[in-house]
C-alpha positions as CSV (number, residue, x, y, z in Angstrom):
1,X,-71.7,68.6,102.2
2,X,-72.5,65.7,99.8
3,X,-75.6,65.9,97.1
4,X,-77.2,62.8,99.2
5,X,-77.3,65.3,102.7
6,X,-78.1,68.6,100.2
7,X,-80.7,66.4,98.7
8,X,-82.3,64.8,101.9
9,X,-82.1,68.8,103.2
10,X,-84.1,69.9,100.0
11,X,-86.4,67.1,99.7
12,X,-87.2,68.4,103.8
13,X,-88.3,71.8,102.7
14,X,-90.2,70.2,99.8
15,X,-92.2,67.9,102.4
16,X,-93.0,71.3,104.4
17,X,-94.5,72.8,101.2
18,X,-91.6,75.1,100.5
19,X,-92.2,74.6,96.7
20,X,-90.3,76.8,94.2
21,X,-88.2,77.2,91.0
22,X,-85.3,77.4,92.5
23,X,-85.9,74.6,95.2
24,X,-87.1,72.5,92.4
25,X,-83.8,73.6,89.9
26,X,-81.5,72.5,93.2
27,X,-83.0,69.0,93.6
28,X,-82.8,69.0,90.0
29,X,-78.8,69.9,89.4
30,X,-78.6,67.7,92.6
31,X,-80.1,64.5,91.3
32,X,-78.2,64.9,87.9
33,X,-75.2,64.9,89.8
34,X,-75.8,61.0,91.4
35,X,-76.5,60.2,87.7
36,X,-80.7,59.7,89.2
37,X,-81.4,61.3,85.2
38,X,-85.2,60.9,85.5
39,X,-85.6,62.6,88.9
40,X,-83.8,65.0,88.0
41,X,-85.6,65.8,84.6
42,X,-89.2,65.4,86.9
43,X,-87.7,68.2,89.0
44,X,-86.1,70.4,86.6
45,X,-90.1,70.3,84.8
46,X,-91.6,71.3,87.8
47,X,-89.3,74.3,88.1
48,X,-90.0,75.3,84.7
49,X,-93.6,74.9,85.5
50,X,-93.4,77.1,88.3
51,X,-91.2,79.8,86.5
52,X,-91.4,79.1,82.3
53,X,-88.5,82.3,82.7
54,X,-85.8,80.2,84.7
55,X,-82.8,80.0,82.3
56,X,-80.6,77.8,84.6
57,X,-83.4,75.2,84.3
58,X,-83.3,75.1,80.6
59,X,-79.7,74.7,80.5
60,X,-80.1,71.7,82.7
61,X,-82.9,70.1,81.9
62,X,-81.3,69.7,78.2
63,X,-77.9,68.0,79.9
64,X,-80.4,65.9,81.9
65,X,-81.5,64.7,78.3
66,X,-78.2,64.7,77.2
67,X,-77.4,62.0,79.8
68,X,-80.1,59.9,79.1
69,X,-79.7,60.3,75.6
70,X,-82.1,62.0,74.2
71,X,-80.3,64.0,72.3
72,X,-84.1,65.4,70.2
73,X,-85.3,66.2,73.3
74,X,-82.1,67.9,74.4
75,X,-82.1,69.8,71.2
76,X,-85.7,70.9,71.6
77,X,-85.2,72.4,75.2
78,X,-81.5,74.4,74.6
79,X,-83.7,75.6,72.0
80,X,-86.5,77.2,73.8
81,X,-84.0,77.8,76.5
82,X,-82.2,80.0,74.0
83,X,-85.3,81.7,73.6
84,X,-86.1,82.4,76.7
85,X,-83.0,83.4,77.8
86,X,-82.7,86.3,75.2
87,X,-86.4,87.3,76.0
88,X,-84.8,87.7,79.7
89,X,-81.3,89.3,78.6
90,X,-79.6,86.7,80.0
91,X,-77.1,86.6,77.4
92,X,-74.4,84.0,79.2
93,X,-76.9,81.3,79.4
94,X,-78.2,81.9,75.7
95,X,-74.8,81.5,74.4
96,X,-74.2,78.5,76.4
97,X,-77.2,76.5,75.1
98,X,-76.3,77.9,71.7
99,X,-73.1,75.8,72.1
100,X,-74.6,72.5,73.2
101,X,-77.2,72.9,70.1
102,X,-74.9,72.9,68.1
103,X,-72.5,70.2,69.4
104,X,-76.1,68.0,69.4
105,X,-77.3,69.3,65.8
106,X,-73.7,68.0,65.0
107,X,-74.4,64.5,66.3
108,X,-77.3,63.9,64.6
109,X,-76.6,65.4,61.4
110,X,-76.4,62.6,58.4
């Protein structure tokens, strides 16, 4: 299946008030995927509003920034992804936004 049909099937269950995190964090990594950046980054904030705890949606809301270059912003969430992350044990996912910190604190160091 093609992110436009998962997309059209997710946005379905959104319209029958099937809001969640995870619904939220698949329209999210869907919509990043067709290069949509800013519907992706709306979704990816609702699904941390829903669940502040969801480590996946840290890790890609910062690549969402990423992609639209906001590399500060970026920064700022692997950061509090990391955080959040470790709080949960979720050890893969901290150590994966460790890496893109650093690759970005590389970027915009002088």
């Amino acid at each position: 299946m093609d992110s436009q049909a998962i997309i059209s099937n997710l946005e379905n269950l959104l319209a029958q008030g099937r809001d969640s995190a995870l619904l939220r964090f698949s329209l999210g990594g869907e919509y990043l995927k067709l290069g949509s950046t800013w519907v992706a980054v709306f979704h990816l904030k609702r699904a941390l509003e829903l669940d502040p705890t969801y480590s996946a949606a840290w890790k890609v809301l910062g690549m969402a920034f990423v992609d639209a270059g906001i590399l500060h912003g970026a920064l700022d969430t692997y950061r509090r992804g990391v955080e959040v992350a470790e709080r949960r044990g979720d050890r893969q996912a901290a150590k994966e936004m460790t890496v893109f910190a650093r690759r970005i604190e590389k970027k915009l160091a002088p």
